[in-house]
N, C-alpha and C positions, 0 to 999 in steps of 0.2 A: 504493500500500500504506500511506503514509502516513495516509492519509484512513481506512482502513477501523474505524476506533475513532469514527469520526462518523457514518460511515453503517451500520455493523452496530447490528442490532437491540439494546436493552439486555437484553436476555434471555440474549444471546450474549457480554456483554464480559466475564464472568469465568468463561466456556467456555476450560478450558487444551485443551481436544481440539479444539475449534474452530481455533483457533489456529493450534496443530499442524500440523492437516492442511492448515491454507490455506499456512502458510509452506512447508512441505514439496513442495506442489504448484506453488507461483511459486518457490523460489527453489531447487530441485533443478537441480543440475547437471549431473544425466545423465539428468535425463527428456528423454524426443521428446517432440515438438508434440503428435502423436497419442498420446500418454499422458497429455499435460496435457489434449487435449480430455476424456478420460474422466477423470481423476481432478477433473477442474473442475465438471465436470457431476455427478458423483459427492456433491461438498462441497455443494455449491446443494441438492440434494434431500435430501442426509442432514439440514442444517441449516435445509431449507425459504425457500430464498432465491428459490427460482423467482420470487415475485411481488416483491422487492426490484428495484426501478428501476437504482436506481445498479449493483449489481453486474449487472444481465442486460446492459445497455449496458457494462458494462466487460469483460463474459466475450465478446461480440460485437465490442470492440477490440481483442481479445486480441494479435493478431498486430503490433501496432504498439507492448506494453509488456512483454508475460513474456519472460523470458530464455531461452527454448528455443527460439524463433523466429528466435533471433539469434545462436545456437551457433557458424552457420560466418560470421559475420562478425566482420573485425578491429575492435573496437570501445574499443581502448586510446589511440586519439589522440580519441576523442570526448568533450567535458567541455561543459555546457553554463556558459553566462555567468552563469545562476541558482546553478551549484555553484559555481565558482567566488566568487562574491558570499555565499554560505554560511561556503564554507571559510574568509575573512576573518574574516566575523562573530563564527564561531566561536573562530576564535584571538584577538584581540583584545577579542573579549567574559572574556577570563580577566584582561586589564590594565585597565580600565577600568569605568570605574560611571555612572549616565544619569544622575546628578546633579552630576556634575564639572563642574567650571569647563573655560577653555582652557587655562589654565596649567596644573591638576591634567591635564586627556588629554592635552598635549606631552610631560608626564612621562611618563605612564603606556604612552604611545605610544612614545617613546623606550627605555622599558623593555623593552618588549615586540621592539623589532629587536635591541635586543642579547641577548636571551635567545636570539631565532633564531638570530642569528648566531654565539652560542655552542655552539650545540647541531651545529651547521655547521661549525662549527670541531672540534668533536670528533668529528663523524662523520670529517673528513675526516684529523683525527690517528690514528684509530683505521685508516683505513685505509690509510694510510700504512707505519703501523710493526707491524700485523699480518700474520702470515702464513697464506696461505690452504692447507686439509689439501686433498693432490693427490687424487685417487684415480683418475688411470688417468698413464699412462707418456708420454703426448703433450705434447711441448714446447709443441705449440699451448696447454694448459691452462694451464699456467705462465706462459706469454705474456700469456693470460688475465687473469692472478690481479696482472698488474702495470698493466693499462689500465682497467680496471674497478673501480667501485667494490664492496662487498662483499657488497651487497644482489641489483645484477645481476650479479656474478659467481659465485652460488649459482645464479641461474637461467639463466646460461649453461651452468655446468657441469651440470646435469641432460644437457642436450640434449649435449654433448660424453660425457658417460657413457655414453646410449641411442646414440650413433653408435660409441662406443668397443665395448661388449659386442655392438650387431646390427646393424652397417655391415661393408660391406667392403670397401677401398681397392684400388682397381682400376687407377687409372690415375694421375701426377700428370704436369702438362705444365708444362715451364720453358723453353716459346717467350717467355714476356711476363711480364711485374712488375708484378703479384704474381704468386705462383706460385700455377697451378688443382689441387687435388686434386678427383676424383671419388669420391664413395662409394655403393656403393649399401646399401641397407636389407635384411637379412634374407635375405643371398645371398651363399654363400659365396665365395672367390676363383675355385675352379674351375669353378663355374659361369658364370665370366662371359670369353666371350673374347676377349681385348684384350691388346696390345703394351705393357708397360711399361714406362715410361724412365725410372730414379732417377738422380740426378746421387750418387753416392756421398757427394763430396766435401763437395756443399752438406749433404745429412744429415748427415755428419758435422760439418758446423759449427753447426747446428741443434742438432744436443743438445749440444754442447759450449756453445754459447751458452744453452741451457735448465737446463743445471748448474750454471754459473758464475752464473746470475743468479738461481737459487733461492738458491745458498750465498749470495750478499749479502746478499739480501731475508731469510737465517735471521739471520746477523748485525751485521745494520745497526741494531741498538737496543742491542746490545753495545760498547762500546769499545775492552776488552780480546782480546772474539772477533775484532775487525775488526783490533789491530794480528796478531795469533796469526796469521787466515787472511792478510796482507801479509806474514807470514814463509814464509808457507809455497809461497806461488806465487813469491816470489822463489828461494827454495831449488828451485824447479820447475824455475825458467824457466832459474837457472845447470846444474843436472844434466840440462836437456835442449840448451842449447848450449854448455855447455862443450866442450873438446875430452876432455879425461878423464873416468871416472866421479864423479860427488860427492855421497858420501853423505850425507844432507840428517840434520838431528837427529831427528828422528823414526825414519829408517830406522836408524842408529844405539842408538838408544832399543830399538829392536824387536829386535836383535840382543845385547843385554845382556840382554833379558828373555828371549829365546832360548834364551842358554847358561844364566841363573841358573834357567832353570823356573819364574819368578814374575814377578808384575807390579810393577812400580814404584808405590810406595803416593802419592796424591794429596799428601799432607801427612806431613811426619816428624816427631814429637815430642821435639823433644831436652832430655834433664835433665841436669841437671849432676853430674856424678859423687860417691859416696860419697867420706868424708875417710877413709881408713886405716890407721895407726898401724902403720908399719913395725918391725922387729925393729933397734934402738940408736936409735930415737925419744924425744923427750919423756925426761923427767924419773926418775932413778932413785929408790929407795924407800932413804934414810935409816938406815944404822947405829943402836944405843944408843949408842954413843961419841959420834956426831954429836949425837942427841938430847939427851945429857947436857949436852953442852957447849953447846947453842945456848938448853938451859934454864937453866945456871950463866950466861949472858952478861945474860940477860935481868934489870932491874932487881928487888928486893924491893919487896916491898906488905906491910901490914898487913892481917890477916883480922880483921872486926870481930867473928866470933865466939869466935874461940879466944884474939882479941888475940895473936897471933905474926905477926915476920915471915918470909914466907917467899913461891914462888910458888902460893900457893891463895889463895881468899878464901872466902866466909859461903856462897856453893853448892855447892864442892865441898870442903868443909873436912872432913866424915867421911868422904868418900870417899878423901882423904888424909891422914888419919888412922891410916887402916883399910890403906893399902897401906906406910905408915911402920911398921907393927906387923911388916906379915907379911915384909919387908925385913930390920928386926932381929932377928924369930925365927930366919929363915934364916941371919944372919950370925954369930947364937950357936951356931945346930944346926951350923956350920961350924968 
């Protein structure tokens, strides 16, 4: 497919419908062979390639290069030593230039591993300290989600979802290690008749093991969560072997919010309280007698307007004036 910009007609390379229809017909995924025969043969006569060489000899190889021919074979461990030698090129063609010295590509080389190895470093931090969203109930998934990286553990859990939703567990056998479950496809339990044998116990260690190491895997990038949940399986493990009941602080906690009807708020805001002037606080309010006397104690000044001495001066000298008047009117009208 590569090639087909060298050997299609110039007439045909800036045909987007040409194109189209050839990519569509080699690289569909759900075509049959016998669909690609007709829609191949189809593309050659709409676009008049019958007498083109190269493609009548490449539609006559067909079954040794299109991808429909090759549907039911596993073809995922197949890489040739050409792509490989490619995939290099390619990466390394981003570090490096064809007119560099040695010195400048041991650089540029040396560059280029550590960038890989960084990117490798953070796939693998990423999946380390991520957690993966469940979506079915099987401990197996969970199991999953801690052996795998996050790439193929997306594509595992497909196929554990389709066995989850239309499988139906029929049997599991705990002669041998590991243990065999049988499922079958798109059939329900009743339909299938067979002697069951759960080991109860082990299930129940199975999820208990499945819970316990999701809760880690939630807060193993917490510090705080991680000493929180070490209190809290402690406070467990005392109220399940203690000889008495003990109630742990949380249960506690749930029995305060119990009686009060409300929830204990995350955070409290505490202010510090108003000042309030009590009744025989602070400072009483001064007689005339007092005031008299604590104004006769206070030394004379000269007012530079009236030139008298007395306690006024040049700002408030009419306004004492003025109450010196209305003083000895009163004391005559007396």
């Amino acid at each position: 497919m590569a090639k087909v910009v060298e050997k299609v007609p110039k007439s045909l390379l800036g045909n987007s419908e040409f194109k189209n229809d050839l990519n569509s017909c080699v690289w569909s995924e759900l075509i049959e062979p016998t669909e690609f025969e007709d829609k191949g043969k189809t593309v050659m006569e709409t676009y008049e390639l019958e007498g083109a060489e190269w493609f009548v000899s490449m539609f006559e190889s067909r079954k040794f290069w299109v991808p429909a021919y090759f549907r039911d074979f596993p073809n995922s461990s197949l890489i040739k030593t050409t792509s490989v030698s490619e995939s290099q090129k390619f990466f390394f063609k981003r570090y490096t230039q064809s007119r560099a010295n040695l010195v400048v590509f041991l650089m540029n080389f040396n560059n280029a591993v550590d960038a890989q190895r960084n990117h490798s470093t953070k796939l693998d931090y990423m999946d380390s300290n991520t957690t993966a969203k469940m979506k079915t109930e099987w401990s197996l998934e969970k199991h999953a989600s801690t052996i795998f990286t996050d790439d193929a553990f997306k594509e595992i859990q497909e196929q554990i979802l389709e066995a989850y939703n239309h499988c139906s567990l029929v049997s599991i056998s705990n002669d041998s290690s590991p243990e065999v479950y049988k499922a079958v496809h798109a059939v329900q339990c009743q339909d299938v008749a067979t002697h069951v044998y759960v080991d109860e116990k082990k299930k129940a260690q199975a999820i208990l093991l499945g819970e316990m190491l999701g809760l880690y895997q939630a807060v193993s990038v917490d510090i705080d969560q991680i000493h929180e949940l070490t209190s809290i399986v402690r406070e467990a493990r005392q109220q399940i072997f203690a000889d008495g009941v003990v109630t742990s602080t949380a249960q506690k906690k749930k029995l305060m919010e119990e009686f009060y009807g409300a929830e204990a708020p995350q955070e409290v805001d505490v202010q510090p309280p108003e000042v309030v002037n009590m009744k025989g606080c602070g400072s009483r309010l001064p007689s005339r007698v007092e005031k008299a006397l604590k104004l006769k104690s206070r030394p004379l000044r000269q007012c530079k307007k009236c030139q008298e001495w007395g306690h006024h001066d040049s700002r408030n000298c009419n306004k004492f004036k003025e109450k010196e008047k209305r003083r000895s009117r009163r004391n005559s009208e007396v």
